[in-house]
C-alpha positions, 0 to 999 in steps of 0.5 A: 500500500503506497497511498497517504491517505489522511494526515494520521501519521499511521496511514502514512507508514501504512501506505508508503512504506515498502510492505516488507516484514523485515521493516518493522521492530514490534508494535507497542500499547501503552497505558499510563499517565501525565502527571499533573500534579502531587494529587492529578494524573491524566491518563494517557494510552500510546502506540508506537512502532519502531521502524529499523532505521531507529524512527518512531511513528505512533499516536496517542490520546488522552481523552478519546472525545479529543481525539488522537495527537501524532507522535514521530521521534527516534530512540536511541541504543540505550532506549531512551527517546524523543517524541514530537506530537503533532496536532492535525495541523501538524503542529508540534503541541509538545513532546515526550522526553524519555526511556525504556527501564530494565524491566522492559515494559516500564517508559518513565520520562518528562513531558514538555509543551511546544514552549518549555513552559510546563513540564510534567513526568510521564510513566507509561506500561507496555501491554499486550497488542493483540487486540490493538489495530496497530498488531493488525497493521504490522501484520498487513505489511509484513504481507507480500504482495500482487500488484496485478489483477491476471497475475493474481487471479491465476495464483489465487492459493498464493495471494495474501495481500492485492494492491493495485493503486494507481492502476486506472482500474475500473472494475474486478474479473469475476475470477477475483472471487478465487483469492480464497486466502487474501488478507489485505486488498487496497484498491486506491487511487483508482477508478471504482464508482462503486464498491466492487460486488465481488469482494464481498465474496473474499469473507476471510478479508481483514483489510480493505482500502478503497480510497480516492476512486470517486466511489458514490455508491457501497452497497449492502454487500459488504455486510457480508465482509465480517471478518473485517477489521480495517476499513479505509473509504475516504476521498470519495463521494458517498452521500451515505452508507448501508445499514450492513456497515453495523455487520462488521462487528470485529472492525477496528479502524474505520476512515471514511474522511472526505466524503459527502456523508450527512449522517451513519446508520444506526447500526454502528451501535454494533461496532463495538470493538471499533478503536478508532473512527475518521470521519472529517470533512463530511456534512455532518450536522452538530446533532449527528456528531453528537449522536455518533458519539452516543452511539460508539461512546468507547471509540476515538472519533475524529470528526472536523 
């Protein structure tokens, strides 16, 4: 995958860099806080991946109605580090100063804003991934990839990730329908006007980009995508979505940014293992926001 996608840093790593396993250190979670003061601690969640190069990519939020702030940095052989965070001006608003301890799953350090005017301690733990959109990330661009559609239809046993970016392609051969074990398809950047029917077929799909095809139309059928766990469709023209959308309860990561959306269903009630959703520059009224707020109360929404 070689798009960016939005100004998330996380897509920028997603789509641009070479989709090779030995590109990536492991993924981190943490949990932890800022501390405020003797008696005030902001809780704050984490991820950061380190790439091989030493640099670090990864975000983090400390209130999920704020949504999530970028961080970018690098870290260093005795495992201390700096963080910047971005805003998504992509202004520097502060950064994390600080390193890993011998027990390698405590990070102590200091937080300071863009100015040096306050500076507070930070301790963050290292958990698990796995149940992170970020494990799912790595995974997917550990994944060798097809580049062409009669290549791959005629090596289907052999497909586990597609990516045709930027190829002017306009639909899918029905033989498509024989990639039995792909696992990421991203179809960006390309001439699709509506979801392609024939994915819909692939239900073992976990990753599906389809961004900046001028796509007006996704139909019910991608209900049937229910082992889905990324799903990017922004810079198109959806003026709405199906109801089938609340049928991917595993999905994780969701961007429909860039679109003409004036409202979501209400059956996104039922994705709740959602982590994160963007969903800037749509139509939507004060009263929707709010709304699909309500609905998805434990998601990191991204709206204007």
């Amino acid at each position: 995958m070689k798009r960016i996608l939005f100004f998330l840093f996380i897509m920028f790593f997603c789509h641009r860099l070479n989709a090779q396993a030995n590109r990536f250190r492991p993924t981190y979670v943490c949990e932890g806080y800022i501390k405020l003061s003797e008696i005030k601690k902001l809780p704050i969640k984490l991820n950061y991946l380190v790439l091989l190069d030493s640099t670090i990519v990864g975000s983090y939020f400390y209130k999920s109605s704020f949504g999530t702030l970028t961080l970018t940095g690098k870290i260093n052989k005795d495992g201390s580090f700096i963080l910047y965070e971005r805003d998504e001006k992509n202004d520097v608003t502060g950064c994390f100063i600080g390193k890993k301890l011998p027990d390698k799953r405590t990070i102590n350090g200091i937080w300071t804003n863009n100015k040096n005017e306050k500076s507070y301690p930070f301790s963050l733990t290292i958990l698990d991934d796995s149940k992170s959109y970020w494990s799912y990330i790595r995974k997917f661009r550990a994944l060798p990839e097809y580049h062409n559609i009669q290549l791959a239809v005629k090596n289907p046993d052999k497909v586990v990730a597609f990516d045709i970016d930027d190829q002017a392609q306009t639909s899918l051969p029905k033989s498509f329908a024989k990639l039995k074990n792909v696992l990421s398809i991203n179809i960006g950047g390309n001439q699709f006007k509506a979801f392609p029917v024939v994915i819909s077929e692939l239900q073992q799909l976990q990753e599906l980009s389809m961004s900046s095809n001028g796509m007006e139309a996704v139909g019910p059928e991608i209900g049937n995508l229910k082992d889905l766990r990324i799903l990017i469709i922004n810079f198109n023209k959806l003026k709405e979505l199906p109801i089938e959308i609340g049928s991917l309860k595993k999905l994780l990561y969701l961007e429909l940014g860039n679109n003409q959306l004036k409202a979501l269903p209400s059956t996104i009630v039922n994705l709740q293992q959602l982590q994160e959703l963007h969903i800037e520059r749509n139509k939507l009224s004060e009263k929707e926001k709010a709304k699909i707020k309500n609905l998805l109360p434990n998601c990191i929404i991204h709206f204007d």
